[in-house]
matplotlib code that plots the C-alpha trace (Angstrom):
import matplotlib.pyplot as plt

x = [-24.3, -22.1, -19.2, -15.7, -13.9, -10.1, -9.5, -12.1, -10.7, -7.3, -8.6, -10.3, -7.1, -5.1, -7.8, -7.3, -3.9, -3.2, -6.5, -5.3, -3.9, -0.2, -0.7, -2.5, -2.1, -5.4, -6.3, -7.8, -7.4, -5.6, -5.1, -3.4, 0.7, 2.5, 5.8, 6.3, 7.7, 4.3, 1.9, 0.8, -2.3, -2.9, -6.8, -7.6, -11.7, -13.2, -16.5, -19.8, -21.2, -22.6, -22.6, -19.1, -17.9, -18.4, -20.2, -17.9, -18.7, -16.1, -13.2, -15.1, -15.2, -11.6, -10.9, -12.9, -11.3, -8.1, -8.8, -10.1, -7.0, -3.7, -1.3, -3.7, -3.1, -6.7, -6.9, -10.2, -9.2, -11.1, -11.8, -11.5, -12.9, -14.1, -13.9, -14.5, -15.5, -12.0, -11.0, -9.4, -9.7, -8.6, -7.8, -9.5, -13.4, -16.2, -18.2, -22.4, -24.4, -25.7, -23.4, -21.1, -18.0, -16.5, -14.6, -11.0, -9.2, -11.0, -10.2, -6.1, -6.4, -7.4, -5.0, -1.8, -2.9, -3.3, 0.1, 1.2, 0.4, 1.0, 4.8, 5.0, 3.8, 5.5, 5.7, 1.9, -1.0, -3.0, -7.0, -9.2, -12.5, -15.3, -19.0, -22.0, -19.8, -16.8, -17.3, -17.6, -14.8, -12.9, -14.3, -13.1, -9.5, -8.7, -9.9, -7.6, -4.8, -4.5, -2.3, -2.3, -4.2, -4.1, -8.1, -11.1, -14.1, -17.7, -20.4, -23.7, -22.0, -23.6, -21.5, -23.6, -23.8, -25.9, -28.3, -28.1, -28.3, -31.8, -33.0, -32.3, -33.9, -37.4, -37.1, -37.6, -34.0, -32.3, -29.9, -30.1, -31.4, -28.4, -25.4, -22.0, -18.6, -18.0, -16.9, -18.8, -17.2, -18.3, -16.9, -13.6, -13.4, -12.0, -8.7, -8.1, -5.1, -6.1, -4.6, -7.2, -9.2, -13.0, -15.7, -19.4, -21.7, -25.4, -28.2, -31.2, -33.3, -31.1, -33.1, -30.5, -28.3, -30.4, -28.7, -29.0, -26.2, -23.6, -24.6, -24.5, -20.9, -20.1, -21.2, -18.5, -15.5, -16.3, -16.5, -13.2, -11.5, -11.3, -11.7, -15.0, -17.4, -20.3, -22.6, -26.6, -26.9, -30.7, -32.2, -29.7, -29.7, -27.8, -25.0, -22.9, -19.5, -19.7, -21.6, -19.8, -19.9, -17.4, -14.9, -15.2, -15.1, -11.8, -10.3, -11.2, -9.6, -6.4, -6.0, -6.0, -3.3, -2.9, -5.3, -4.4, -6.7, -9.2, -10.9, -13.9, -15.7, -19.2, -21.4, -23.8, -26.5]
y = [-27.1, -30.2, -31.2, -31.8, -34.5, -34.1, -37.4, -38.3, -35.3, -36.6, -40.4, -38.6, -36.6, -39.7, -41.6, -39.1, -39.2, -43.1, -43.6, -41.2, -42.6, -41.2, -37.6, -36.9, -33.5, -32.3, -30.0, -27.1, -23.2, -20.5, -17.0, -13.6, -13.2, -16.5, -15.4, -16.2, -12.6, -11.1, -13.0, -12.1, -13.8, -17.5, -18.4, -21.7, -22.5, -25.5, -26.3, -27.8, -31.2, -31.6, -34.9, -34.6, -31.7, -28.2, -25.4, -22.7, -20.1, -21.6, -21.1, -17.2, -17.0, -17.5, -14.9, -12.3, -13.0, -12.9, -9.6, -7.8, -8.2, -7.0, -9.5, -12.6, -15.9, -17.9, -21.7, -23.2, -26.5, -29.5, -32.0, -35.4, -36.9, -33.6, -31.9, -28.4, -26.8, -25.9, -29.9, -30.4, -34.0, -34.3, -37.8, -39.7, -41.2, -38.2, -38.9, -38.4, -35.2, -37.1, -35.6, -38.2, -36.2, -35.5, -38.7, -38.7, -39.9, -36.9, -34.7, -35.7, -35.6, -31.6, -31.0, -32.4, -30.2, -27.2, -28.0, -28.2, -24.8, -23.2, -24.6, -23.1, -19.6, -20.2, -16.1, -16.0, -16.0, -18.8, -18.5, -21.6, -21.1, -23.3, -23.3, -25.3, -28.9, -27.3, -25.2, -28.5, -30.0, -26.9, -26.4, -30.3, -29.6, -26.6, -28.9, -31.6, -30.1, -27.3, -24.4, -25.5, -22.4, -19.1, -18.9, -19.8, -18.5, -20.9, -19.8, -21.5, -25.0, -27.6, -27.8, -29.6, -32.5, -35.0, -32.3, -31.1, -34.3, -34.8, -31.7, -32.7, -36.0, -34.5, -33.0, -35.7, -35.4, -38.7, -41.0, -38.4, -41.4, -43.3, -43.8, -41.7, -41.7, -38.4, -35.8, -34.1, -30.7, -29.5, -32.6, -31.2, -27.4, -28.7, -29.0, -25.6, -23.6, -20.9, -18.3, -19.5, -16.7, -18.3, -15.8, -17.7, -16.2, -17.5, -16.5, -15.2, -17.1, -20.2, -23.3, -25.5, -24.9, -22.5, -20.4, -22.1, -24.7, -22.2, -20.5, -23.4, -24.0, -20.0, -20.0, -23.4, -22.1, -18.7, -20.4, -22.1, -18.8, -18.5, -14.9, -15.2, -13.4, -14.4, -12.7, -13.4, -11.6, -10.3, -11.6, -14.1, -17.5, -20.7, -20.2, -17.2, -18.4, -15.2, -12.5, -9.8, -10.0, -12.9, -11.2, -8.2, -11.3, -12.8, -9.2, -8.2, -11.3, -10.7, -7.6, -8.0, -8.3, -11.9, -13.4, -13.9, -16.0, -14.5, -15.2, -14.3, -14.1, -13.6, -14.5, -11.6, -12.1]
z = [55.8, 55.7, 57.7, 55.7, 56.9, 56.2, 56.2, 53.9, 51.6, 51.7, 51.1, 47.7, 46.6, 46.8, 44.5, 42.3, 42.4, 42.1, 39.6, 37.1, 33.9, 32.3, 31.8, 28.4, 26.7, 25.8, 22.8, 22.0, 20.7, 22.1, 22.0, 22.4, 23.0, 23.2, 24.0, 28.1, 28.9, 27.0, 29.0, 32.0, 33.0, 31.5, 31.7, 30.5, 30.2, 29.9, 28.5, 29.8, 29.2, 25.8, 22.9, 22.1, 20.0, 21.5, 19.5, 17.7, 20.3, 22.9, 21.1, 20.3, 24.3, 24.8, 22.3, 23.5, 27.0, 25.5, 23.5, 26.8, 29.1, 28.4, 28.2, 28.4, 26.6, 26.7, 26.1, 24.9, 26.7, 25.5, 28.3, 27.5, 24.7, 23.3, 19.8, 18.8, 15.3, 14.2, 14.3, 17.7, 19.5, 23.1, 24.1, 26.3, 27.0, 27.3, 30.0, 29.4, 30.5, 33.3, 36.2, 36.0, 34.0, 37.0, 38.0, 39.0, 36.1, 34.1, 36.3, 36.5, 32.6, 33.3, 35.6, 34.0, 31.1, 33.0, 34.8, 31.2, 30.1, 33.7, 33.0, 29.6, 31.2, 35.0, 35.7, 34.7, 37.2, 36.0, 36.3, 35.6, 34.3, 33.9, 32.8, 33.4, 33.7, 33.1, 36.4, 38.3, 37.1, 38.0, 41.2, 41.7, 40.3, 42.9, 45.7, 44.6, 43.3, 45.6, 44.4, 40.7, 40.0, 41.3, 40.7, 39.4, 38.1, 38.1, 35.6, 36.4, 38.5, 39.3, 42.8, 45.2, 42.6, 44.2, 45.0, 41.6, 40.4, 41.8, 41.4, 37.5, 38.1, 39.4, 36.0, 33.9, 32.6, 31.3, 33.7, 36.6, 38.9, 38.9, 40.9, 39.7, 40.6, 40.3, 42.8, 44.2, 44.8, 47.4, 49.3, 47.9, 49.8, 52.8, 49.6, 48.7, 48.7, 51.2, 49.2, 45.9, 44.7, 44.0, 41.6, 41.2, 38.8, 38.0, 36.3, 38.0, 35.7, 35.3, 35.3, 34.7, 37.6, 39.8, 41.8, 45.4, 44.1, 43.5, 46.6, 49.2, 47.9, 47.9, 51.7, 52.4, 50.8, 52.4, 56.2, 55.0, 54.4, 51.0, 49.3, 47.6, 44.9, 44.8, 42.2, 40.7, 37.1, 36.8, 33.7, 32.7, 32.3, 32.1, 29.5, 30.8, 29.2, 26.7, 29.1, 29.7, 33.5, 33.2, 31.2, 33.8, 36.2, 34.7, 34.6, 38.1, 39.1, 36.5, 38.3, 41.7, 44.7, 45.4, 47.7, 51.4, 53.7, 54.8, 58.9, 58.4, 54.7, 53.4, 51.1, 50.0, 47.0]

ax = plt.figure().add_subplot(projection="3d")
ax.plot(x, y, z, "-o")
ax.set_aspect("equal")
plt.show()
């Protein structure tokens, strides 16, 4: 287990902060009620990695999230530089599928965007979710931009990146060898609003991410306090973004009380 270094995490925060570009307003599709008194819980989901323009079934995901919970507007959120099938551009440079998405100015783009919508929505509890790259660059925004959401649910993260990263590399897979300037997010839990509420889900049979990535960063946040789900899905692998334990994930989360910190958490598998 490693040692968080306030310091260190405050010196990142503020990079973030001063590195970021003027806020951009990213695109992408959205559904269920739009009037603010109708909507309830906002959940905003952002993609994985991928060459540039993201397959039809994200903007499907959101909908199905938005169809199973009452009085829940979803965003297909296109990070930076990304395109979807129905014509959406966000603005901005896409980073590569290499790990190295996750830099600070990407990051700020997200989370001026999800300050966007959280503004449009401000009686709404806000849930960020995130697969694959999307869940690291999630996992990043809570830890720099503490309270921004109210939680967060990681499908199949790659949050112990530069473990990950050569993990990926022993693989044989394409400009995993190099050095990033991404954050890594577990560097970033020492960040989070104590009162965050954090779900990880990951395939059993993910062989992309395996589950000890997601797990290491499930047992940090829970020493920090944080209320914590940590769940393995038998016979699943890496792409969980349309599974139905996420939507029962989302909804649990929807749901419940708001999270108090907690003195003593666990992770079970």
């Amino acid at each position: 287990m490693r040692c968080f270094s306030p310091l260190l995490l405050l010196a990142a925060a503020g990079c973030a902060t001063t590195a970021a570009p003027p806020p951009v307003t990213l695109a992408g599709e959205s559904f269920g009620p739009s009037a603010s008194r109708d909507v309830r819980t906002l959940v905003l989901i952002l993609h994985g990695d991928g060459d540039g323009v993201v397959p039809a079934e994200f903007n499907a995901a959101a909908r199905a999230i938005a169809d199973a919970i009452p009085g829940a507007r979803a965003v297909a959120l296109l990070r930076p530089g990304y395109a979807d099938a129905a014509g959406n551009v966000s603005p901005g440079t896409r980073g590569g599928t290499d790990g190295d998405s996750y830099t600070a100015d990407r990051v700020a783009a997200v989370a001026d965007a999800v300050a966007g919508w959280r503004a449009r929505y401000p009686q709404a509890r806000t849930i960020l979710v995130g697969q694959s790259g999307g869940a690291a660059m999630a996992a990043t925004l809570m830890g720099v931009r503490p309270g921004l959401v109210d939680g967060v649910v990681l499908a199949g993260c790659p949050c112990m990146l530069p473990e990950w990263r050569k993990y990926r590399a022993k693989q044989g897979a394409t400009g995993f060898g190099t050095t990033v300037n991404s954050f890594d997010p577990l560097q970033t839990v020492g960040g989070i609003a104590p009162s965050t509420r954090v779900t990880l889900l990951v395939g059993a049979e993910d062989k992309e991410t395996p589950l000890r990535f997601s797990r290491g960063y499930a047992e940090a946040l829970a020493l920090r306090g944080i209320a914590t789900d940590y769940r393995v899905l038998p016979g699943r692998g890496h792409d969980l973004l349309r599974d139905g334990d996420l939507i029962d994930a989302v909804r649990r989360m929807a749901a419940a009380p708001p999270a108090t910190p907690q003195r003593s958490a666990m992770v079970t598998p």
